[in-house]
BAFI-3210 file (N, C-alpha, C; in Angstrom, 3 decimals, decimal comma, padded with zeros to 6 digits):
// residues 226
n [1|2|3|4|5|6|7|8|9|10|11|12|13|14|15|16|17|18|19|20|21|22|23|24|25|26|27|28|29|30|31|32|33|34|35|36|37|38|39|40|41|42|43|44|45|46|47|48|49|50|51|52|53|54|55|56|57|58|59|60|61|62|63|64|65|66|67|68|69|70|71|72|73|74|75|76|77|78|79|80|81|82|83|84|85|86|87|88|89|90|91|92|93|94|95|96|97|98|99|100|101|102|103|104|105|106|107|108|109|110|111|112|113|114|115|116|117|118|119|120|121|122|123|124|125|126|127|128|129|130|131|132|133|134|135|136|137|138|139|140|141|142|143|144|145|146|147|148|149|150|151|152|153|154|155|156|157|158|159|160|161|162|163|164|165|166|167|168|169|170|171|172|173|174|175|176|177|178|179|180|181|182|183|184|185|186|187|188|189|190|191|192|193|194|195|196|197|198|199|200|201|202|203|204|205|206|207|208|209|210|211|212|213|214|215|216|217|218|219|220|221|222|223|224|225|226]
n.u [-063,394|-066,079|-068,982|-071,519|-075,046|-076,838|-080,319|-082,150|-085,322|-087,791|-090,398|-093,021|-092,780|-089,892|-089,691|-088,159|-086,037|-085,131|-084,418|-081,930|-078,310|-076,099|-072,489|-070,846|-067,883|-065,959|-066,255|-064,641|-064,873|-066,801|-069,126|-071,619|-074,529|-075,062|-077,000|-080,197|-082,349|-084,620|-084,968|-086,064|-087,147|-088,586|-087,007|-085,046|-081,487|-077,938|-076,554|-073,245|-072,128|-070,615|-069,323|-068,876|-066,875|-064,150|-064,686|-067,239|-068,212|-069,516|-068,287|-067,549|-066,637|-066,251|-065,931|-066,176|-064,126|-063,608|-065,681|-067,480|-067,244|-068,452|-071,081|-071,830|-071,649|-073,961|-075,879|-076,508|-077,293|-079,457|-081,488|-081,028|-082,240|-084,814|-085,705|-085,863|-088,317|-090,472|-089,372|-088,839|-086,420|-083,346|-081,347|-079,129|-076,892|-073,408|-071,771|-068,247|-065,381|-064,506|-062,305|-059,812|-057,032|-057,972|-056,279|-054,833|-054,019|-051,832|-052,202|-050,690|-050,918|-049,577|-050,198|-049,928|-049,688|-049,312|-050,410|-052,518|-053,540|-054,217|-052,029|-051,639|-053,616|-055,455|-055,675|-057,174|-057,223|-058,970|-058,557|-057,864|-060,384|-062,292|-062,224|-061,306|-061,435|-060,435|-059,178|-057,499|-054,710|-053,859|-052,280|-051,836|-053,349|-053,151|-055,801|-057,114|-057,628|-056,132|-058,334|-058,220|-055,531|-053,038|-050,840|-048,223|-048,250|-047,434|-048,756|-052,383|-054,567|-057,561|-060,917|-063,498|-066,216|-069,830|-072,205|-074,542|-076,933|-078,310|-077,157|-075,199|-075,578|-074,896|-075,539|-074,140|-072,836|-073,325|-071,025|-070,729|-068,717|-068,712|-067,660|-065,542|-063,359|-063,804|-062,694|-059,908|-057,453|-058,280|-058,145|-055,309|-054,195|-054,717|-054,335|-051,357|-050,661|-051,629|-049,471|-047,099|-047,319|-047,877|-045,129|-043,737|-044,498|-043,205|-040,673|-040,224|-040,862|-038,765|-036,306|-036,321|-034,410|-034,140|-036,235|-038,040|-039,691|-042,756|-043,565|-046,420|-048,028|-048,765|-050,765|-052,231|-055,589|-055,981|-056,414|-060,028|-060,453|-062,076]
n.v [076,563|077,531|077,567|078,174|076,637|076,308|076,043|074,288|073,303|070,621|069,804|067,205|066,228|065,306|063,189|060,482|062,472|064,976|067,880|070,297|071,247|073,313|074,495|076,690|076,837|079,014|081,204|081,121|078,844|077,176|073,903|072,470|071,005|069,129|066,641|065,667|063,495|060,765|057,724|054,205|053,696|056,209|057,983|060,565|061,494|062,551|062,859|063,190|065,242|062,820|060,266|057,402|054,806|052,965|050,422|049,975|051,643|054,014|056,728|059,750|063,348|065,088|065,164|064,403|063,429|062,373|060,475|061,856|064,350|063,882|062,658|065,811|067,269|066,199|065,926|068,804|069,762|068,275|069,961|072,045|071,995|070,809|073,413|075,222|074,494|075,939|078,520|081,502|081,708|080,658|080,082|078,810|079,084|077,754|077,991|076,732|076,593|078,818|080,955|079,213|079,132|077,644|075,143|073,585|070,604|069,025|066,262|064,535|062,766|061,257|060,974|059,114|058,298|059,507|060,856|061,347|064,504|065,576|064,999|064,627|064,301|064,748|065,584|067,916|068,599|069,813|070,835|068,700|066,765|067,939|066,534|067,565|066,139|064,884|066,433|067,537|067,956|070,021|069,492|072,548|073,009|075,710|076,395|077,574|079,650|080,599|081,263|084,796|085,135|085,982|084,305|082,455|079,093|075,701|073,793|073,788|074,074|071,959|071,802|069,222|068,999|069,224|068,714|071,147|071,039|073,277|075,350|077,033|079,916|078,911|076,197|074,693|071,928|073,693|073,684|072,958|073,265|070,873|071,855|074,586|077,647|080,410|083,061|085,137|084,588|082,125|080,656|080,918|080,177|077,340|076,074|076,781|074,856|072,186|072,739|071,957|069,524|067,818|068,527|066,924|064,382|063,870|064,184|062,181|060,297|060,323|060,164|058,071|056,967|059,305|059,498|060,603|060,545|061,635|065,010|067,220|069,259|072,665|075,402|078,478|080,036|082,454|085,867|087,767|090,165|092,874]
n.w [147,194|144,594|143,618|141,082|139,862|137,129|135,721|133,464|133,244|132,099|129,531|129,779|127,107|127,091|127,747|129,677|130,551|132,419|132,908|132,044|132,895|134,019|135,262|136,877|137,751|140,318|139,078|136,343|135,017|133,118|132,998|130,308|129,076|131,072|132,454|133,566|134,920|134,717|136,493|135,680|137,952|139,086|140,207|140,827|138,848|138,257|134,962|133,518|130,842|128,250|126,458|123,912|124,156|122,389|123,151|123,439|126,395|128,058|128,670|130,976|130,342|132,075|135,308|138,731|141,813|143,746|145,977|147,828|146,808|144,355|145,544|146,540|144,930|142,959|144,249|145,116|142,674|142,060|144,295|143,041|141,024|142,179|143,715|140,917|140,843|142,554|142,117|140,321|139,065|137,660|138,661|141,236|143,938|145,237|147,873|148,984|150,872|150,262|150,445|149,493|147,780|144,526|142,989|140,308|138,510|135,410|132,814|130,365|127,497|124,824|121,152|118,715|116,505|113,167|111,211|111,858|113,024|115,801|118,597|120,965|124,088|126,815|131,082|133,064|136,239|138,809|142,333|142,790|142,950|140,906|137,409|134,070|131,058|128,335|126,652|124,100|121,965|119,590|116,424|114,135|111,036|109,712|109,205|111,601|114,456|117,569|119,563|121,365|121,696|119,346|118,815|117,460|117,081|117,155|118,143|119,673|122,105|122,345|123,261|124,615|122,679|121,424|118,561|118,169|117,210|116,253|113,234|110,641|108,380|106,001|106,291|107,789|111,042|114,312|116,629|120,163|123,545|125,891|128,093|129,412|129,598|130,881|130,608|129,284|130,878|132,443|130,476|129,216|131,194|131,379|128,952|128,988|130,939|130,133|127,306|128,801|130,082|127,862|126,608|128,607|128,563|126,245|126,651|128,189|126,409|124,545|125,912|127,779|130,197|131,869|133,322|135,748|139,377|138,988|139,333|140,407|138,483|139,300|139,601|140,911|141,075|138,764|139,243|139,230|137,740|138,675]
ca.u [-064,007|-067,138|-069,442|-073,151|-075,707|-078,240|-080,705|-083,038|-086,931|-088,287|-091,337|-093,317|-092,240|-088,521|-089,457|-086,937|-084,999|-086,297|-083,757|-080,401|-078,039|-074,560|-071,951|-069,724|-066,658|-064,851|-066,607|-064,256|-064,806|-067,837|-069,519|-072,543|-074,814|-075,338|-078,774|-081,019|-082,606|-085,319|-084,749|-087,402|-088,070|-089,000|-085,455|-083,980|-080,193|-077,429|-075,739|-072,090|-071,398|-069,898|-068,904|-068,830|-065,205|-063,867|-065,009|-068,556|-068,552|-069,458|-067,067|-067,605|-065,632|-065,939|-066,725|-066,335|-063,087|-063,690|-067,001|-067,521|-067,493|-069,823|-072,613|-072,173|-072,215|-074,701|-076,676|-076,954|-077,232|-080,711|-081,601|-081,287|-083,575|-086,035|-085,396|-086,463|-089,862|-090,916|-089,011|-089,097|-084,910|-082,443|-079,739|-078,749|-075,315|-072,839|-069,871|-067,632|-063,726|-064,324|-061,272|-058,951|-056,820|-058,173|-054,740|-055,094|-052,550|-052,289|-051,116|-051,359|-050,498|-049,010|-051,166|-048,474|-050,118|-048,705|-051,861|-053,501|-053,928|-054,249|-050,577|-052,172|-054,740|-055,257|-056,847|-056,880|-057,932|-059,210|-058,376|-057,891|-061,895|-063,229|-061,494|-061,452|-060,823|-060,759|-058,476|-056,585|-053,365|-054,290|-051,625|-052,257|-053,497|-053,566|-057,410|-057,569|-057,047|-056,686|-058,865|-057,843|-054,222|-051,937|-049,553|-048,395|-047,825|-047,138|-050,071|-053,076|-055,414|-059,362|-062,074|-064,486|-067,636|-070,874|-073,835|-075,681|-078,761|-078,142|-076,650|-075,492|-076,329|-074,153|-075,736|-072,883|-073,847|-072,651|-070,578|-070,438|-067,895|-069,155|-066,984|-064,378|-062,949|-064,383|-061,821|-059,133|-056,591|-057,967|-057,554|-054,115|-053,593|-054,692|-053,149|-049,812|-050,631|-051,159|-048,227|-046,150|-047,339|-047,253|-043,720|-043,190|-044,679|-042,640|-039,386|-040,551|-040,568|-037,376|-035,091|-036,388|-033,423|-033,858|-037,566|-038,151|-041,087|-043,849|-044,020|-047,589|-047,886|-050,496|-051,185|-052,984|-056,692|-056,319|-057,741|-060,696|-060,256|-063,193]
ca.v [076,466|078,379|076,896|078,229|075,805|076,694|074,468|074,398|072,125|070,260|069,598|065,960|065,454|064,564|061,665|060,017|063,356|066,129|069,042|070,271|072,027|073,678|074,693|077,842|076,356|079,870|082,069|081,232|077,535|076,743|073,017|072,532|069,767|067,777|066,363|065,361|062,235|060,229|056,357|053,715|053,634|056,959|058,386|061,353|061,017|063,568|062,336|064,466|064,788|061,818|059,672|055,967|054,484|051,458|049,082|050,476|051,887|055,611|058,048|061,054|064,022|065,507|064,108|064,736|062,853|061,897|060,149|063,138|066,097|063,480|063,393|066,837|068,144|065,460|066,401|070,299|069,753|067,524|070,211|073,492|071,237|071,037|074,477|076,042|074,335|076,848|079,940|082,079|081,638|079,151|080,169|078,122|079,141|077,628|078,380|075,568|076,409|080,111|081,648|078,532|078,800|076,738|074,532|072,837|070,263|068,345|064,967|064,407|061,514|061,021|060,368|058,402|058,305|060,561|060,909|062,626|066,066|065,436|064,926|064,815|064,270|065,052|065,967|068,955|068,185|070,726|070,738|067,062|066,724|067,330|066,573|067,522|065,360|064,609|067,580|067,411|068,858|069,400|070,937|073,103|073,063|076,689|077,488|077,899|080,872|080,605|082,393|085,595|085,079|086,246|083,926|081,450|077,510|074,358|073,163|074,562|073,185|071,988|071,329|068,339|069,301|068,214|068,991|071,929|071,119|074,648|075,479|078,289|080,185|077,695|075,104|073,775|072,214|074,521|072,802|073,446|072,789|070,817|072,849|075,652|078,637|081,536|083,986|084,678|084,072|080,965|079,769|081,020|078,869|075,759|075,836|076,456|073,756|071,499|072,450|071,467|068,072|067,308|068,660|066,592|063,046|063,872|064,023|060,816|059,191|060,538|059,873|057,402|056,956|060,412|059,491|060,814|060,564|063,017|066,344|067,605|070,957|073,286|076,767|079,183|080,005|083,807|086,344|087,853|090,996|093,331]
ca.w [145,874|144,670|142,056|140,795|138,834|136,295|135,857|132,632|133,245|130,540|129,697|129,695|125,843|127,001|128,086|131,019|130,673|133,041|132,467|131,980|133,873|134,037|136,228|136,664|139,074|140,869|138,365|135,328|134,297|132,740|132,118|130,131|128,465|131,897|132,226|134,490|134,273|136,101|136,212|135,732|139,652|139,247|140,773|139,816|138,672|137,165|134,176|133,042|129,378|127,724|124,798|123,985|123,750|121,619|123,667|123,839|127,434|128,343|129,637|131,364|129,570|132,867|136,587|140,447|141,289|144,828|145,978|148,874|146,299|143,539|146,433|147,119|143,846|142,130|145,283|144,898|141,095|141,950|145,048|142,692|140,399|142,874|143,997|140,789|140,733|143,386|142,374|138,649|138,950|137,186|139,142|142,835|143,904|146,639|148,138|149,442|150,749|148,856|151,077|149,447|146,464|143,503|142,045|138,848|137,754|134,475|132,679|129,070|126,731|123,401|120,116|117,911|114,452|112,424|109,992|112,901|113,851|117,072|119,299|122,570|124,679|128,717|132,170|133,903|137,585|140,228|143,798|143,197|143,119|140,106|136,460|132,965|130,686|126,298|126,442|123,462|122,093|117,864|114,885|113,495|109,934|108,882|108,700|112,522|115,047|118,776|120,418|122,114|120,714|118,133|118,748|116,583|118,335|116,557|118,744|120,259|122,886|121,709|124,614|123,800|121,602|120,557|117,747|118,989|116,410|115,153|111,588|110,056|107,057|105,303|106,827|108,757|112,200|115,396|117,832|121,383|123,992|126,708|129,214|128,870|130,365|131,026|130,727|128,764|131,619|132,594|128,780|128,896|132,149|130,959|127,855|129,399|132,072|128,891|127,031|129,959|130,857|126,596|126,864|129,563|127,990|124,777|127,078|129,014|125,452|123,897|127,297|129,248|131,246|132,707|134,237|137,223|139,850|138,074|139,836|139,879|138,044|140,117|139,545|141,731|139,890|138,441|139,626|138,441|137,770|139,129]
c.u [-065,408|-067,764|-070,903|-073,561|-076,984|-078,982|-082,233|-084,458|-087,032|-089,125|-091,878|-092,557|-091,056|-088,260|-088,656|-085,572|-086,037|-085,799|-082,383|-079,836|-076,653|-073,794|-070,832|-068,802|-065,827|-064,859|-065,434|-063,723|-066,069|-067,944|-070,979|-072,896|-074,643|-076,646|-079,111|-082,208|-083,866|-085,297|-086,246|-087,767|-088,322|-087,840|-084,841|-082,230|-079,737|-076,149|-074,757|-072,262|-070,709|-069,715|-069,035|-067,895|-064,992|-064,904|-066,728|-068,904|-068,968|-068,546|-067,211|-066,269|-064,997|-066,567|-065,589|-064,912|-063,418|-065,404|-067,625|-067,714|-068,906|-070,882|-072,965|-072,557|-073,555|-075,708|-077,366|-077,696|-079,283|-081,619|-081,742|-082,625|-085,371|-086,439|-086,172|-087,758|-090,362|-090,487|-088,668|-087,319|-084,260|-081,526|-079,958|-077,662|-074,789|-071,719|-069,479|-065,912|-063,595|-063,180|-059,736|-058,789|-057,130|-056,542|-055,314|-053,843|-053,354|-051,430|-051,225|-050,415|-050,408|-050,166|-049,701|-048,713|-049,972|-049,464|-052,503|-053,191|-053,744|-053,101|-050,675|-053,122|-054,935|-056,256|-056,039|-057,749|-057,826|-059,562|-058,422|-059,556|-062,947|-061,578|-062,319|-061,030|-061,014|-060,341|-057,590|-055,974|-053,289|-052,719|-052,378|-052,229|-053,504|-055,030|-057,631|-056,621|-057,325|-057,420|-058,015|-056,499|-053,886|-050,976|-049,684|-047,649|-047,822|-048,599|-050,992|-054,092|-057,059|-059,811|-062,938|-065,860|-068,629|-072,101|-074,353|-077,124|-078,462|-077,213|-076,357|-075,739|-075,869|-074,727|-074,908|-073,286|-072,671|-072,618|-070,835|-069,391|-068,590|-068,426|-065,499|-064,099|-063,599|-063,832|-060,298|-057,958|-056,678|-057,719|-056,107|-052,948|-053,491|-054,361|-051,910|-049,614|-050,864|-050,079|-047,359|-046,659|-047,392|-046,015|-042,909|-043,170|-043,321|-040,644|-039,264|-040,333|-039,301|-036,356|-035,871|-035,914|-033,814|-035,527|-037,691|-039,139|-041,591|-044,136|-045,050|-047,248|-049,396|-050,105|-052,081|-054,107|-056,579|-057,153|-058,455|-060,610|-061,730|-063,607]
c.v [077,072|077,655|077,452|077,186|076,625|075,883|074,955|073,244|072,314|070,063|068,072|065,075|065,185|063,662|061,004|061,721|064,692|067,420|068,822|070,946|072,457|074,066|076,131|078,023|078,232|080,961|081,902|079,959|076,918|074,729|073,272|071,123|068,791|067,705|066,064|064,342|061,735|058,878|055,584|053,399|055,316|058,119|059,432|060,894|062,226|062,528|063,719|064,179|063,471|061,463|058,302|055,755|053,455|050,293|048,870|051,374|053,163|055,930|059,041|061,727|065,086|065,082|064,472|063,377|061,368|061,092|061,308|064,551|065,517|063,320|065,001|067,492|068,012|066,159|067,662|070,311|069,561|068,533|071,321|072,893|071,595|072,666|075,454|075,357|075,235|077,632|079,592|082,184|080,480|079,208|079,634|078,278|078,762|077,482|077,373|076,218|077,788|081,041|080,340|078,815|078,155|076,542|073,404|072,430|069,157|067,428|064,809|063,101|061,498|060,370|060,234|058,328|059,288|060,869|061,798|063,852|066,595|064,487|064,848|064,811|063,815|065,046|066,798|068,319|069,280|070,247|069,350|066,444|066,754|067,367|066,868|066,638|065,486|065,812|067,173|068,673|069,090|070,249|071,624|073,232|074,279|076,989|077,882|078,867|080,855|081,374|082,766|085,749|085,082|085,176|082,997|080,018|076,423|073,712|074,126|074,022|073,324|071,029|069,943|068,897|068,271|069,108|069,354|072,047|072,258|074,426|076,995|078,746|079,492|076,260|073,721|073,508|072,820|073,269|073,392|073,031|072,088|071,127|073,670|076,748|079,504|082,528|083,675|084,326|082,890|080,168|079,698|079,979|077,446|075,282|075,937|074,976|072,350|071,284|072,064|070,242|067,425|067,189|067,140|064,769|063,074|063,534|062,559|059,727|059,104|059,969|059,201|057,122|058,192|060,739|059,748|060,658|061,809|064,177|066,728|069,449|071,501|074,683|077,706|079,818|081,807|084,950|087,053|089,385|091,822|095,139]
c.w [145,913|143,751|141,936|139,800|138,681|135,970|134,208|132,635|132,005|130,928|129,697|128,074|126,089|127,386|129,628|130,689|131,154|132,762|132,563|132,736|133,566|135,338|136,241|138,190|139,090|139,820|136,564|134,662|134,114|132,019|131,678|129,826|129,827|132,100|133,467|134,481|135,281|135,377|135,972|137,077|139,462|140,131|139,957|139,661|137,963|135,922|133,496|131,677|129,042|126,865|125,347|123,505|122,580|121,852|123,610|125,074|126,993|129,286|129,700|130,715|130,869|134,504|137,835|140,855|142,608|145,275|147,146|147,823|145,393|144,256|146,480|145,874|142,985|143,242|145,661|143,406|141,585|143,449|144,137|141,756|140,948|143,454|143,019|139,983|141,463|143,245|140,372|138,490|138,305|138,170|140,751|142,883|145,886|146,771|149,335|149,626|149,899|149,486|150,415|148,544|145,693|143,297|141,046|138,322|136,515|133,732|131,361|128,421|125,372|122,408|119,311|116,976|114,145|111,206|110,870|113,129|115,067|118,014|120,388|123,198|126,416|129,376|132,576|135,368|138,737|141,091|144,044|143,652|142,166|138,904|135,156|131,759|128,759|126,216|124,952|122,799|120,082|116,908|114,503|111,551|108,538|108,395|110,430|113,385|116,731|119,482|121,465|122,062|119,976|118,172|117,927|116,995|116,838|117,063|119,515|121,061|122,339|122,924|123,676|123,354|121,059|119,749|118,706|119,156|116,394|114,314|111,540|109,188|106,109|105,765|107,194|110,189|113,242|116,352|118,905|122,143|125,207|128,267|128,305|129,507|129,992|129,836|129,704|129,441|132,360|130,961|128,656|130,059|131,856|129,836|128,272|130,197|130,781|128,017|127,913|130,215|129,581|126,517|127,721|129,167|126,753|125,780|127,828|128,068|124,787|124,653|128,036|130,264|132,066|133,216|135,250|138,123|139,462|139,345|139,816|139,236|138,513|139,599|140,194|140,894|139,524|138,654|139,187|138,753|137,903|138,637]
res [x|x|x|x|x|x|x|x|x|x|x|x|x|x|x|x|x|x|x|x|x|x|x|x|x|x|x|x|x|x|x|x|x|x|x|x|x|x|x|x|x|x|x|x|x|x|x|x|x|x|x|x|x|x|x|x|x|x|x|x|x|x|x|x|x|x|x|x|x|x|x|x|x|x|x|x|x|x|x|x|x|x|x|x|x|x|x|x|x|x|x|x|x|x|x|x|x|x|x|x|x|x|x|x|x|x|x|x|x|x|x|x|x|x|x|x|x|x|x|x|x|x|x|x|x|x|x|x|x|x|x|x|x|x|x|x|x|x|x|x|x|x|x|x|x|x|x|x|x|x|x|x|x|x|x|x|x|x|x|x|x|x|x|x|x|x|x|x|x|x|x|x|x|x|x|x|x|x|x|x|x|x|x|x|x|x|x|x|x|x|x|x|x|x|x|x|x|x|x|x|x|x|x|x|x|x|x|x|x|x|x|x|x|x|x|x|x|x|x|x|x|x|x|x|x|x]
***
């Protein structure tokens, strides 16, 4: 696996938030919107994207799977940090396992209200280490167009998003994704790797009798064309 981080400093007005940072996993999977935090002992910390559930909790939308990759990564993350206090660069890049195939398998789960839009909702998980997650599986309504495809699906895969604080000349506010593919062949991967493990719930609910132990679905990471 390969991964670079960018790292954006703030200034004193952000209060307990020191900067932000991103990630670009094997050159064609981007996260953004993770922060950088300092506690009240004075402790730095990395916080991932998240949301607040039902219950109240927070949930990472995306997160390190194993506790061995979340040191290592939380650990570079808070190391390029420091890194570009002393140098005019954002960029810290490190290569981990960069001679190994990336595999990416995925699980998704049924939305059952039939008022909704939304038919699905998943994780993608690389090299069994880090995951994606608040994947969901939406209809389509007729005002939307997949990117980088003509084709025409019953369903189409949407990344999780948040208020950019920009507008546009309509003064509508701009979303962002807080991770997403690069490329259009990893988009076209993980949308297939989605439709297939939806597929696969939907047959799990129709025939239960014919359940089987779950197969993982992996895929070898695309290569980047040069």
């Amino acid at each position: 696996m390969q991964y670079e981080i960018g790292i954006s400093r703030y200034g004193d007005n952000k209060k307990n938030v020191c900067g932000s940072a991103f990630i670009i996993f094997n050159e064609n999977m981007k996260v953004e919107n993770i922060r950088i935090l300092r506690s009240k002992e004075e402790e730095l910390y990395v916080a991932m994207p998240h949301y607040k559930d039902k219950e109240g909790n927070y949930q990472d939308y995306c997160f390190p799977i194993t506790k061995e990759f979340r040191d290592e990564l939380y650990g570079n993350i808070l190391k390029a940090y420091e890194y570009t206090a002393q140098s005019k660069s954002r960029w810290y890049q490190f290569n981990v396992d960069d001679k190994l195939a990336v595999k990416y398998e995925a699980k998704a789960y049924l939305v059952e209200d039939p008022q909704s839009m939304t038919k699905g909702i998943g994780t993608v998980v690389m090299d069994g280490c880090f995951a994606f997650s608040g994947i969901t599986l939406r209809k389509y309504s007729g005002t939307e167009t997949e990117p980088e495809s003509d084709e025409k699906k019953e369903l189409y895969v949407s990344f999780p998003a948040y208020p950019s604080g920009q507008f546009t000349k309509d003064n509508k506010q701009i979303y962002k994704n807080h991770f997403y593919p690069i490329d259009f062949m990893t988009r076209r991967m993980v949308s297939d790797l989605m439709m297939k493990a939806y597929q696969e719930a939907v047959k799990e609910r129709d025939h239960p009798e014919q359940k089987k132990a779950p197969e993982k679905k992996t895929e070898k990471r695309p290569e980047k064309s040069r």
